[in-house]
N, C-alpha and C positions, 0 to 999 in steps of 0.2 A: 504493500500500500504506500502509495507518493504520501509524502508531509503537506502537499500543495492539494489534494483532493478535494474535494467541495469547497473551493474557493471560491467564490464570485466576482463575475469581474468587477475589474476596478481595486480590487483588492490584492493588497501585496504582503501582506503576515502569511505565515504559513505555521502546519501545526507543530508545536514543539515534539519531539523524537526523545522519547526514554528507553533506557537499555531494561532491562528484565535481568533482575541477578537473585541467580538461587544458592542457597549452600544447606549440603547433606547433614541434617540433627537430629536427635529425636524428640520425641513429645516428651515435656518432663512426665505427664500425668500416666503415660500407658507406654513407653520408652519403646515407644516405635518412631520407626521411620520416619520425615515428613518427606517425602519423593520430589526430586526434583523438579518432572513435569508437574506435579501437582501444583508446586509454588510458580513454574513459571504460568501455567494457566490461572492462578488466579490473580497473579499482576496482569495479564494483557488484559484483564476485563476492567480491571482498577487502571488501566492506561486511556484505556478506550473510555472509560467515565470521564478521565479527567481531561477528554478531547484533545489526548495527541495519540500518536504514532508506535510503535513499538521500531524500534531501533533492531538491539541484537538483546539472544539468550545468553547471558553471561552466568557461569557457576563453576563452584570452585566444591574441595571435599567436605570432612567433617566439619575442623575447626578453625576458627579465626579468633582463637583466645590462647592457644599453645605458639610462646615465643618462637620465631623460625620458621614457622609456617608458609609455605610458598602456595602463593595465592594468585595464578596466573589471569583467571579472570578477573579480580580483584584489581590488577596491575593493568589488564585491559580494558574496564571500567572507566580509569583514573586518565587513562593517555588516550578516550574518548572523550571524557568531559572537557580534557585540557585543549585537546585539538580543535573543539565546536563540532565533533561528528553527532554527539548527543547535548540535551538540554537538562539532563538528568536520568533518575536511576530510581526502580518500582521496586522495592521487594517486598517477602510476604511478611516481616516483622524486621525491627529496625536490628535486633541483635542479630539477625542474618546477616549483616552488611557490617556492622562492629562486631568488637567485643573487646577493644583495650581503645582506651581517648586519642592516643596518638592514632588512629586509624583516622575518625574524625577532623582531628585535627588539620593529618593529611591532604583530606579533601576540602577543608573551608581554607588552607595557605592557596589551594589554588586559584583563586580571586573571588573577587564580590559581583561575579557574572551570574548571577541567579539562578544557581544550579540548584533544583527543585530534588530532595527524597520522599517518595510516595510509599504508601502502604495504605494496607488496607482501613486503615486507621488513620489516615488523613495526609496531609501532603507538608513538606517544611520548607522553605526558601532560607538559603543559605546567604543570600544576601541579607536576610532581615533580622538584625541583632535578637531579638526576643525567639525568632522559629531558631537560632543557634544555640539559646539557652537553655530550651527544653530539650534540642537533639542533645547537649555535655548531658543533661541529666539524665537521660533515659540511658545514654552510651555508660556512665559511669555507672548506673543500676545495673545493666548487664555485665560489666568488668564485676565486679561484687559478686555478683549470683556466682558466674566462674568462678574466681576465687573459692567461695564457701564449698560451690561443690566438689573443685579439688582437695580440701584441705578435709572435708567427711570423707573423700574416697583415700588419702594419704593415712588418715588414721584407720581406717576398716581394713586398709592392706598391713599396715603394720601391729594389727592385732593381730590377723591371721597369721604372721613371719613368726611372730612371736608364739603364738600355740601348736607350730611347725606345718602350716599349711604353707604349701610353693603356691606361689605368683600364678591364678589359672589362666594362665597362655597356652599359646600351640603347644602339640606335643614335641618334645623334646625325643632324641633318640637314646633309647633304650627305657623308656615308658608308655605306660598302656594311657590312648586317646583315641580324639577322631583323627581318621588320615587326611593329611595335609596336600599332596599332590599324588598323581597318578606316578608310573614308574617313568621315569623321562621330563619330570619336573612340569606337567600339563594340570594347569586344576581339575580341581575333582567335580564332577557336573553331577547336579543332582543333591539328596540327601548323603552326607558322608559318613560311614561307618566306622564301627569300634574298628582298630587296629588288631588282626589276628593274635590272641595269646602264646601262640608259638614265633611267630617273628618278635615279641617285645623279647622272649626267654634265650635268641640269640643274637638280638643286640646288646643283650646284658651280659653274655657270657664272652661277648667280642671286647667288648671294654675289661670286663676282669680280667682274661687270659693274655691282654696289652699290659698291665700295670710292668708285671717282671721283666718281662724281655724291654721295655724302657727303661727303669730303672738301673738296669742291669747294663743297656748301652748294646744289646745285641740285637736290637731294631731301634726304626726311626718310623718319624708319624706317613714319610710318604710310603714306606715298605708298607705299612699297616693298610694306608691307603689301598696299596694293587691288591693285598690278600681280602680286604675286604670288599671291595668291587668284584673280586673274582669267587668268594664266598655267596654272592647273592644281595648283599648288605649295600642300603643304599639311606642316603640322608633321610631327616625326616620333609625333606619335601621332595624325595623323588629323585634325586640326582647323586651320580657318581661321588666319592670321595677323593680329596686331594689331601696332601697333606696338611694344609692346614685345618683344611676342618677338621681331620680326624684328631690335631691340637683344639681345638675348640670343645669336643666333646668329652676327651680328657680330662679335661680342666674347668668343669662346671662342677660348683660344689654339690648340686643336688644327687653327682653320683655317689656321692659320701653320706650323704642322708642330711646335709648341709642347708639352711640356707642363709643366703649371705645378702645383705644390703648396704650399698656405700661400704664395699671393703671391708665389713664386719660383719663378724656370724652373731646371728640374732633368732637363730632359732635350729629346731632338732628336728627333724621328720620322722612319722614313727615307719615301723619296717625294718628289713635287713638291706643295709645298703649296697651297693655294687662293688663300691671298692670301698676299703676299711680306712677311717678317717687319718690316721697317721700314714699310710700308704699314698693318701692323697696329698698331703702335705707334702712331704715328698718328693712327689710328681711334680707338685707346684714350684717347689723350690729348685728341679732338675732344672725343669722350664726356664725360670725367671734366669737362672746364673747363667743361661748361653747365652750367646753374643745375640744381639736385634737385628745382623745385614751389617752390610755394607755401608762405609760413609760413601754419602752422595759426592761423587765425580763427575769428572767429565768424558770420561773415556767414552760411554754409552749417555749421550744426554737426552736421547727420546727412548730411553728405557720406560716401559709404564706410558708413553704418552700418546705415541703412534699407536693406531688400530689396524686392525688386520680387515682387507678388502672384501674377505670371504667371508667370517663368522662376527666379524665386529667386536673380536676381545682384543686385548690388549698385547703389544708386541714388546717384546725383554730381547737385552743384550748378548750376545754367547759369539765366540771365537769360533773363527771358522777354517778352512784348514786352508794352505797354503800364505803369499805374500803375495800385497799388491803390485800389479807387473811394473818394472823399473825399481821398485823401493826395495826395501828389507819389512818394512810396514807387514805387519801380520794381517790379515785378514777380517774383516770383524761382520757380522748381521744381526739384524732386528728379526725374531720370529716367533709365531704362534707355538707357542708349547703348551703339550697336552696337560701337560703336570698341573696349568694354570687354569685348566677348561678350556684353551684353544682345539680350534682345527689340526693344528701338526701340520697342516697345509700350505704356509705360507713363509715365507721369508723375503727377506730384501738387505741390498749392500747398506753398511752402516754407514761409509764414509758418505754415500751418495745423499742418505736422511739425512745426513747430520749435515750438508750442505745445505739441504732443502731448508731444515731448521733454521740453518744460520742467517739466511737471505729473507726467511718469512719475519723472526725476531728483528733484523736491520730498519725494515718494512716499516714494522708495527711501531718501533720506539721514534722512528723517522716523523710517525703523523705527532703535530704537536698534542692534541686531545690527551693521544697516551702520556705523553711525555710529559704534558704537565699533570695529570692525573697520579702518575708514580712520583714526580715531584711533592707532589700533595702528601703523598700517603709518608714518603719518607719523613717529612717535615714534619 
């Protein structure tokens, strides 16, 4: 629908353009869902009341009250109001569009251009000192509400830590839940079922029968890794083991019967644990005393940063055999290894990336934008 539609002539106003923004919450009252289509269909009617246009469907996830949150509709909203593409922004209750003041904030430094927030509960202009003062108040009622209900939900979990209940999340591997992914890391469509009792009793016994031969220095996490991919044993979401994950699963203390919050154990799980609490320790301490890598060089500087053309993971450093022709210069590439979840498919000469790098980095620090932007940050 044009913004100019039932104009008459002679007339030059056209109908102001609202964006429609929905974000995924639940009802406090019955903690279901509010559906996205749901809230964008009942802004275009509340749009169409207030005789404009409907713009674009803007919607972001859950929350817009957890710091960090990346909120791309949110960000697309903001650099439509600023541009003039839209005249404002409908949704279906104001905490949908806040929930911490600086968000607000955000949008009234954008000027005193009349950017209208509609809901089904009336409409605000942001130009008019007084509809600015009810949005801080309503916006800071909903920062509040957040608040309170994090700080009920941080105490209920830390009564349960403390009476040895674990955090109920996904299932973790080597315990009984629902399955998390199909085999090959594919969701699971449909209702999801208990996890078979004979797969949890040898993912537990794949963890115990690891403790020694670690300990002991006569395997490492990535050997565990191949005997367990080749045993049948797979994540709990479905995917191959590497070695690090099979470090990750190691070293969770609920195989100890452990549970730990902020670095400190706060509570006992009842049951026979997987591995025996000092054994874990341990393990812990084998861990923590080897080296973390490599200091960062330059030898391989697009180690980690180059992607591979075929699977889109990540390409790592390794020595290749021979000398570059004319030099003594050893040979060096970037490649997809499987150890990493790559393809094994791919390779490419380092010296050649690391030209490519050098010329695109010259590039970038050349425009001044960047160049005073790291100026800035340095300062």
């Amino acid at each position: 629908m044009s913004a100019y539609e039932n104009i008459t002539a002679g007339e030059t106003a056209r109908r102001p353009v609202y964006d429609s923004y929905a974000r995924l919450s639940r009802v406090p009252e019955t903690g279901e869902l509010e559906k996205i289509e749901t809230q964008h269909a009942d802004n275009g009617k509340v749009i169409e009341r207030m005789g404009g246009v409907l713009g674009l469907d803007l919607d972001d996830g859950m929350s817009a009250w957890r710091k960090g949150a990346r909120r791309p509709g949110w960000e697309r909203l903001l650099a439509r109001l600023e541009s003039g593409e839209s005249d404002g922004v409908c949704v279906w209750h104001v905490d949908r569009l806040f929930r911490q003041p600086k968000d607000l904030e955000r949008l009234i430094e954008l000027g005193d251009s009349g950017y209208t927030v509609a809901s089904a509960h009336g409409a605000r202009d942001l130009s008019d000192p007084n509809d600015r003062f009810i949005l801080r108040i309503e916006v800071a009622h909903a920062a509040r509400s957040s608040d309170d209900t994090q700080r009920r939900t941080q105490r209920r979990f830390d009564v349960l830590r403390r009476k040895g209940v674990a955090h109920p999340g996904p299932r973790p591997f080597g315990f009984p839940g629902l399955e998390r992914r199909a085999l090959g890391g594919s969701p699971v469509k449909g209702d999801r079922v208990e996890v078979p009792a004979a797969q949890v009793v040898a993912e537990r016994a794949a963890i115990a029968h690891a403790v020694a031969p670690l300990l002991a220095g006569a395997t490492d996490c990535a050997k565990l890794a191949r005997k367990w991919n080749a045993d049948g044993l797979h994540t709990s979401t479905g995917r191959d083991f590497i070695g690090q994950t099979v470090k990750e699963v190691m070293l969770r203390p609920r195989n100890a019967g452990l549970i730990e919050h902020d670095g400190d154990i706060v509570g006992r799980m009842d049951g026979e644990p997987v591995i025996e609490p000092d054994d874990f320790e341990r393990l812990r301490a084998l861990f923590a005393g080897r080296r973390r890598g490599r200091i960062a060089g330059d030898r391989y500087v697009g180690s980690g940063i180059v992607r591979c053309g075929r699977c889109g993971n990540l390409l790592y450093g390794r020595p290749h055999s021979g000398v570059y022709k004319g030099t003594e210069e050893k040979r060096r590439q970037y490649a997809c290894l499987t150890s990493r979840r790559g393809c094994g498919k791919v390779a490419a000469d380092a010296r050649l990336i690391d030209i490519e790098l050098r010329q695109f980095v010259m590039t970038r620090l050349s425009d001044p934008r960047f160049a005073a932007a790291i100026s800035a940050a340095y300062a």
